[in-house]
C-alpha positions in Angstrom: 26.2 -35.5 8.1 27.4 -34.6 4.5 24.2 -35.9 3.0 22.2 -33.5 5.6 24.2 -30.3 4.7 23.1 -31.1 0.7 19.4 -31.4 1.9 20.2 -27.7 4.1 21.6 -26.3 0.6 18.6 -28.0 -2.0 16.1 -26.2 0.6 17.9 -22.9 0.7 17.7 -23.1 -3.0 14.1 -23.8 -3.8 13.4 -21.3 -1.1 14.9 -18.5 -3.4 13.3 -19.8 -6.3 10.1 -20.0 -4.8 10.8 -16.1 -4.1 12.1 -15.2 -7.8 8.8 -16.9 -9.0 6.8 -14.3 -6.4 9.3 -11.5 -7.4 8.4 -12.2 -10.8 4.4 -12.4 -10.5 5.0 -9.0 -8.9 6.7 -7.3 -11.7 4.3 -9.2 -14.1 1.5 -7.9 -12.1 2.8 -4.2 -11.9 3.1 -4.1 -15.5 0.0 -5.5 -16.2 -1.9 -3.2 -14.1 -0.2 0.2 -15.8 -1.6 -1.9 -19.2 -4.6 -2.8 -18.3 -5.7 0.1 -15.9 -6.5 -2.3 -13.2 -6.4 -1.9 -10.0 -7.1 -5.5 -8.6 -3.9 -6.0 -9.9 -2.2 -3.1 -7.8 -3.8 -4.9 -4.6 -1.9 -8.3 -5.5 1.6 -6.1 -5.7 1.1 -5.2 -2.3 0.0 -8.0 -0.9 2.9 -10.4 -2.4 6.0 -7.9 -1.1 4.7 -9.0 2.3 5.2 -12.7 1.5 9.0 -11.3 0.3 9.9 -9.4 3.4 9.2 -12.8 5.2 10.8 -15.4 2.5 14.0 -13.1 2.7 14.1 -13.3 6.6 13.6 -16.9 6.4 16.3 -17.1 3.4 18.9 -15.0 5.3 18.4 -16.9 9.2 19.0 -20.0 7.0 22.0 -19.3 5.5 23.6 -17.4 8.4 22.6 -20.6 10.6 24.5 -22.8 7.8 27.4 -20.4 7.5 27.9 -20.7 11.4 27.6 -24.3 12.0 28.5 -26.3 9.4 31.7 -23.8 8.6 31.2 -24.3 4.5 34.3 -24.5 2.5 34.7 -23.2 -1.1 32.3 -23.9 -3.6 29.8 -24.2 -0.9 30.3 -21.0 1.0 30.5 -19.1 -2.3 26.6 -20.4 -2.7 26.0 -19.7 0.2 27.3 -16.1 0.3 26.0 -15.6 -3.4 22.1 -16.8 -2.3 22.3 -13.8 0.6 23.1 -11.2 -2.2 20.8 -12.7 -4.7 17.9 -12.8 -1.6 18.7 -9.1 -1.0 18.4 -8.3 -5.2 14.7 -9.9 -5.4 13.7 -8.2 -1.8 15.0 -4.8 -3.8 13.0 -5.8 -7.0 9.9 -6.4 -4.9 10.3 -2.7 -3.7 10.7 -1.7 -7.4 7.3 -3.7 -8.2 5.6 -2.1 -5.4 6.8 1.0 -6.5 5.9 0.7 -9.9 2.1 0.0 -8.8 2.2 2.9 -6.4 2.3 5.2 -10.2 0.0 2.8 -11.4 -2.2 3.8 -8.4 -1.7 7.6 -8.9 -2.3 7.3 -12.9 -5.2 5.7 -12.8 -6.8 8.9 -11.3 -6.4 10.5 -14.7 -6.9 9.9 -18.5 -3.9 8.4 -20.5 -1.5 10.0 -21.7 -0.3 8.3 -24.5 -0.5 4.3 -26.1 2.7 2.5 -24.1 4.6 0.5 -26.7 8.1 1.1 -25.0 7.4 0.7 -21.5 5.6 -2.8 -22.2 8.5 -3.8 -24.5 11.3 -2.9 -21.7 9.5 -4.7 -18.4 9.0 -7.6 -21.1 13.1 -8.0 -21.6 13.5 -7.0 -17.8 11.5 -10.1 -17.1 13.3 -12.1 -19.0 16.2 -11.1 -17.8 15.2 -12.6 -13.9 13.7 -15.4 -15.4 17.0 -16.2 -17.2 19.2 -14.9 -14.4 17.2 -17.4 -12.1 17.8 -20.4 -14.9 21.5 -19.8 -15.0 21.7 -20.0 -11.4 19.7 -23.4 -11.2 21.4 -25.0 -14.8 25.0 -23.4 -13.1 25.0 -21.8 -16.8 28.2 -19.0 -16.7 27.6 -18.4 -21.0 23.5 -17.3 -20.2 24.4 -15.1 -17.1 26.9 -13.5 -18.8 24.3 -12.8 -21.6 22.1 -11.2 -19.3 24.4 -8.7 -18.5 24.8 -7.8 -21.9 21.2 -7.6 -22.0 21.4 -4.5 -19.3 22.8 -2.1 -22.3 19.5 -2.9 -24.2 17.0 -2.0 -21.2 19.4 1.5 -20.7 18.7 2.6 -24.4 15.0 2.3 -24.1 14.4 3.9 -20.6 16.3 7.3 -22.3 14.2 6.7 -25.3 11.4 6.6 -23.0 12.7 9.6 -21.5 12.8 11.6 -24.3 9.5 10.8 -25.6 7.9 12.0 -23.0 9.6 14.8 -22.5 8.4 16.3 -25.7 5.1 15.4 -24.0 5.7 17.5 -20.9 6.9 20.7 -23.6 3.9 20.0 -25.7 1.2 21.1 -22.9 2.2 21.8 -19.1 -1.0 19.6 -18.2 1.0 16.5 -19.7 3.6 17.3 -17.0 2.6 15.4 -14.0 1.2 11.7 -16.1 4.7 12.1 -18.2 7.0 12.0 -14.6 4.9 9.2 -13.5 6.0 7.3 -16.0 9.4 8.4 -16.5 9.5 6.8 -13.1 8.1 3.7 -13.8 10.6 3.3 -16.9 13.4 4.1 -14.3 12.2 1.2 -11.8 11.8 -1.1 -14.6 15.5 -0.2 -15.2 16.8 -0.7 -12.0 15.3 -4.0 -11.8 16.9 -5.1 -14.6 20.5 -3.9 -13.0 19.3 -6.1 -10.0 19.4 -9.3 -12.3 22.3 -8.3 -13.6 23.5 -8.4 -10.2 22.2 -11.8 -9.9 23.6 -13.1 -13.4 27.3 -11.8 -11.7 26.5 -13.7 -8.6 25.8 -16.6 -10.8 28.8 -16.3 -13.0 30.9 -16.1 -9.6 29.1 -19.5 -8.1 30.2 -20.9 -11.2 33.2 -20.0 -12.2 35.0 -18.5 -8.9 35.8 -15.4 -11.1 34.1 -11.8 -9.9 33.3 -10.1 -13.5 31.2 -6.8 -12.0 34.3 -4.4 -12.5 34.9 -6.3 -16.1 32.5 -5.4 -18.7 34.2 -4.9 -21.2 35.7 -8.3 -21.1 31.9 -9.7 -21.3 31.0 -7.5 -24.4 33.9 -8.4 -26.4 33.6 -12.3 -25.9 
């Protein structure tokens, strides 16, 4: 019976891997498309957040079901518990992907405005950030979640960079207004996807280490 419940728990976790890896080719995908100008790559956004919406279902019915029966204890139902929120961050990134395409989408309808150097340069630490926030939670490493939400500060400073660069834009010439909010919007999706890893690196920490450190920031950045 023991043995069983491990099997239940190794398949609820690859199952939320498997989704971080999709969550991630989204992001990857929505990026690449607002670099690129592609819209092939828009398609594959949207096509992928259905495969989420289905893996977190699945992911959610699981746990519930292993919550109920097997009546966890502990460590276990702290996994447990911490694999619901984490579910519930991705299926929210996914919708920050899709989101981030749907501008993509709208921009590709006009000229660009400008070369991106920022935005690039803040989805590529926002991916790291899941990608990490994912390893920590499979290598049950406390030290790397907790240096992802260090990581948060970093992606903040650039989206107001962002935001002030193009607002100069949107002074400059009135026509620049519309492309310039488009992308102030993208910048503040890529932001609040990396506060949902950040999320996931504090679920981590708290599988781990039994210790909630969301209201404790300052405690992070001075260790």
């Amino acid at each position: 019976m023991e043995r069983h419940f491990d099997e239940e728990l190794k398949e609820l976790k690859q199952k939320l891997v498997e989704t971080s890896e999709l969550v991630k080719k989204m992001i990857r995908n929505a990026v690449e498309s607002l670099k690129e100008r592609n819209e092939s790559l828009i398609g594959k956004v949207f096509e992928d957040e259905k495969k989420v919406n289905m893996a977190q279902i699945e992911i959610d019915d699981h746990a519930l079901k292993l919550i109920a029966l097997r009546q966890p204890a502990a460590s276990d139902l702290r996994f447990i518990i911490s694999v619901i929120k984490i579910n519930s961050d991705l299926e929210r990134m996914a919708d920050l992907a899709v989101n981030i395409a749907e501008r993509n989408k709208e921009l590709l309808k006009e000229p660009p405005l400008k070369p991106l150097i920022d935005v690039p340069r803040m989805a590529q630490i926002t991916q790291g950030m899941l990608e990490d926030a994912i390893k920590a939670f499979l290598e049950k490493d406390s030290e790397l979640a907790r240096d992802i939400c260090k990581r948060d500060d970093t992606v903040d400073n650039l989206n107001d960079q962002i935001f002030r660069e193009l607002l100069t834009y949107m002074l400059s010439d009135p026509k620049n207004i519309n492309r310039a909010i488009k992308l102030i919007l993208v910048g503040k999706y890529l932001e609040r996807i990396a506060d949902h890893s950040t999320n996931i690196a504090e679920d981590v920490y708290y599988i781990i280490e039994g210790k909630d450190i969301r209201h404790h920031i300052e405690e992070i950045e001075s260790s």
